[in-house]
C-alpha positions as CSV (number, residue, x, y, z in Angstrom):
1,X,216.5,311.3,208.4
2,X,217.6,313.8,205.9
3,X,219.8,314.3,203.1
4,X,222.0,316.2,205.6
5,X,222.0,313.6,208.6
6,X,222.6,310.8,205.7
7,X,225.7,312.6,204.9
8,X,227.2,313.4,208.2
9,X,226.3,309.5,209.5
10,X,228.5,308.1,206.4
11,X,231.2,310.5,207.7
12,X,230.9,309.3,211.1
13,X,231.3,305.6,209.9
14,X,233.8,306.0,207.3
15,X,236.1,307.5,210.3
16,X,235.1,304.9,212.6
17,X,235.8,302.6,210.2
18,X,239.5,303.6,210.3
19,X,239.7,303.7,213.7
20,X,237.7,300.2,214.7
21,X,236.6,297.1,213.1
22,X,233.0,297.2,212.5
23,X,230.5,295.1,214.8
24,X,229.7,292.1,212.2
25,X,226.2,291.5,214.2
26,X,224.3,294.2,212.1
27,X,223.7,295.3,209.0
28,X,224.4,298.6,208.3
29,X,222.3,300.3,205.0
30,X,221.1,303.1,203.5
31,X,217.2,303.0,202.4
32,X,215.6,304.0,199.6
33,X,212.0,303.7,198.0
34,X,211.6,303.0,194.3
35,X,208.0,302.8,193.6
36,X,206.2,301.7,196.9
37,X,209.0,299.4,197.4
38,X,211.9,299.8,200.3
39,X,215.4,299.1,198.9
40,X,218.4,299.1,200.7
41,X,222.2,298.9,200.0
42,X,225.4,298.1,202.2
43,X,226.5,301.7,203.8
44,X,229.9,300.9,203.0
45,X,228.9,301.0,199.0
46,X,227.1,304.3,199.2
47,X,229.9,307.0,197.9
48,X,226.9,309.9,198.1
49,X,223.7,310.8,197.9
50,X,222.9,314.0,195.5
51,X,220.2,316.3,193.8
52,X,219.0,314.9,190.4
53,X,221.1,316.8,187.8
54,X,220.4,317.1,184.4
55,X,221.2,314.0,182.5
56,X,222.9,313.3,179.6
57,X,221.4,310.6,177.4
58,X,224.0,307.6,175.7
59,X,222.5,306.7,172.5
60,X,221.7,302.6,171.8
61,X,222.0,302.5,176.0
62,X,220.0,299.7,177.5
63,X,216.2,301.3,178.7
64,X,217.2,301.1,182.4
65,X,220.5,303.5,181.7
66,X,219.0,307.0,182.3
67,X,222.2,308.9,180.8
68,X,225.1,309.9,182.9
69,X,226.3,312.9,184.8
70,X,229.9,314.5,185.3
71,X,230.2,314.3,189.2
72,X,233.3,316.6,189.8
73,X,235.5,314.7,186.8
74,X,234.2,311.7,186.8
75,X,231.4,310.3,184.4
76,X,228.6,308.2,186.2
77,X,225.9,306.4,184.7
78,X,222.4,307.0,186.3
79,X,219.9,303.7,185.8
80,X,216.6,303.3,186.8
81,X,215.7,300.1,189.1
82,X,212.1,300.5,188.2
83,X,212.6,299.9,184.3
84,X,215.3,297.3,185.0
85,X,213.1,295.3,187.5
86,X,210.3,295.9,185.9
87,X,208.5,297.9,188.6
88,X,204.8,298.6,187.6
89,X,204.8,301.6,190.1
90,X,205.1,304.9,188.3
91,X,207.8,307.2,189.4
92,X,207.1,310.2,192.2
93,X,205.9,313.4,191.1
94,X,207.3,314.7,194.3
95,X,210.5,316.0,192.6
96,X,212.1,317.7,195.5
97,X,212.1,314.1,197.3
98,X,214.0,312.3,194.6
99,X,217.8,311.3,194.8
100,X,220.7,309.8,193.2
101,X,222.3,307.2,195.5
102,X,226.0,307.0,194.4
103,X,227.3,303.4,194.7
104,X,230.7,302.0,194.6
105,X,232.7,298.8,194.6
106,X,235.6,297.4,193.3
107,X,236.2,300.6,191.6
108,X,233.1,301.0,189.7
109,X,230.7,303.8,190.3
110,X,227.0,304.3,189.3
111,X,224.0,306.1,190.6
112,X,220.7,304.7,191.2
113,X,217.4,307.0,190.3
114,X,215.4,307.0,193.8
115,X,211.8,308.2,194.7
116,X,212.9,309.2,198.0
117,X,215.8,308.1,200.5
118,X,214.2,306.9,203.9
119,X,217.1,306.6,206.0
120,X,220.3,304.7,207.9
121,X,219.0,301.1,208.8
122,X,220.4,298.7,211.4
123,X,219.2,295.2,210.7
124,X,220.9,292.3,212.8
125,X,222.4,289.8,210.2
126,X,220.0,287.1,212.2
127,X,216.8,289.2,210.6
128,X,218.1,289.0,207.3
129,X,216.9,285.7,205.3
130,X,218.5,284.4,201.9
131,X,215.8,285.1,199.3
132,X,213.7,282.2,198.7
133,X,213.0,280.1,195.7
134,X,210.0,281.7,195.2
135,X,211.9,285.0,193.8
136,X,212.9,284.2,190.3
137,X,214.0,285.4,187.1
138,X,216.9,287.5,186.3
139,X,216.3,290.4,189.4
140,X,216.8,287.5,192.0
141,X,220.2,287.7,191.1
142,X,220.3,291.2,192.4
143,X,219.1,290.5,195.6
144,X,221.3,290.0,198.6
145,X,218.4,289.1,200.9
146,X,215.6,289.9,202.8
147,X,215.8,292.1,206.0
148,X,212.7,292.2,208.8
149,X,213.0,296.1,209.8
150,X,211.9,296.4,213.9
151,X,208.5,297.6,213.0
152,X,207.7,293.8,210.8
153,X,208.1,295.7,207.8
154,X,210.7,294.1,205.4
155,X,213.3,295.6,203.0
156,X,214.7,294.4,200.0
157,X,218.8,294.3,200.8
158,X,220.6,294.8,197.2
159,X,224.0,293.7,196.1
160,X,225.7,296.6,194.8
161,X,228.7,294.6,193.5
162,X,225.9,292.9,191.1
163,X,224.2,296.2,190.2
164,X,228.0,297.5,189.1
165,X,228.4,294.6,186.6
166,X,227.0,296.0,184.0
């Protein structure tokens, strides 16, 4: 699925959203790879997915802030997941495949440095598992749980509202 098809699905659901309660048997996200790692976020927090803009850095920001970009007014910070996990994988030299995923919730905004976005998952809340014990350290924090995709494959699920609070 494409940039495009991304774009026109959110539209899709944010007007069916108005017009019906959503199902609460699935688990509707947006994937993303960072690394050679699958992330994923709730649909609901993606405000958009964009082209990589030229950044503009904050001095003393924390390593995983990028800089920010003006997206029509308003001032976005762009971080990096890879740095603030602590990701070994280096980033994709494909340039043309890498995104900003715009996030919001309760009225915060920031975007998230992606290699590549993969596309619209549907993941029935009984295939998604709390993370275990064995996931530790500060990142476990930012993990909503683990989702088994149809093809065994699994997908980190991440929770946006944590990612805003900083």
């Amino acid at each position: 699925m494409d940039l495009r098809e991304i774009s026109e699905f959110l539209k899709k659901q944010m007007a069916e959203e108005e017009d019906a309660v959503i199902t609460e048997d699935y688990a509707h996200l947006v994937g993303f790879i960072i690394g050679s790692e699958e992330f994923a976020v709730d649909i609901l927090d993606v405000k958009e997915i964009i082209e990589v803009p030229e950044l503009t850095r904050v001095p003393n920001a924390p390593a995983h802030v990028l800089g920010v970009i003006n997206l029509r007014g308003q001032i976005v910070p762009v971080i990096d997941l890879r740095i603030k996990f602590n990701l070994p994988y280096p980033p994709s030299e494909d340039e043309e495949e890498r995104k900003i995923v715009v996030i919001e919730a309760d009225d915060k905004v920031v975007g998230i440095l992606v290699d590549a976005v993969t596309h619209v998952l549907r993941i029935p809340h009984s295939s998604i598992e709390v993370p275990h014990g064995i996931i530790a350290g500060f990142e476990a924090e930012y993990v909503e749980g683990i989702g088994k995709k149809e093809d065994l494959s699994v997908v980190v699920i991440l929770n946006s509202k944590k990612l805003l609070e900083e």
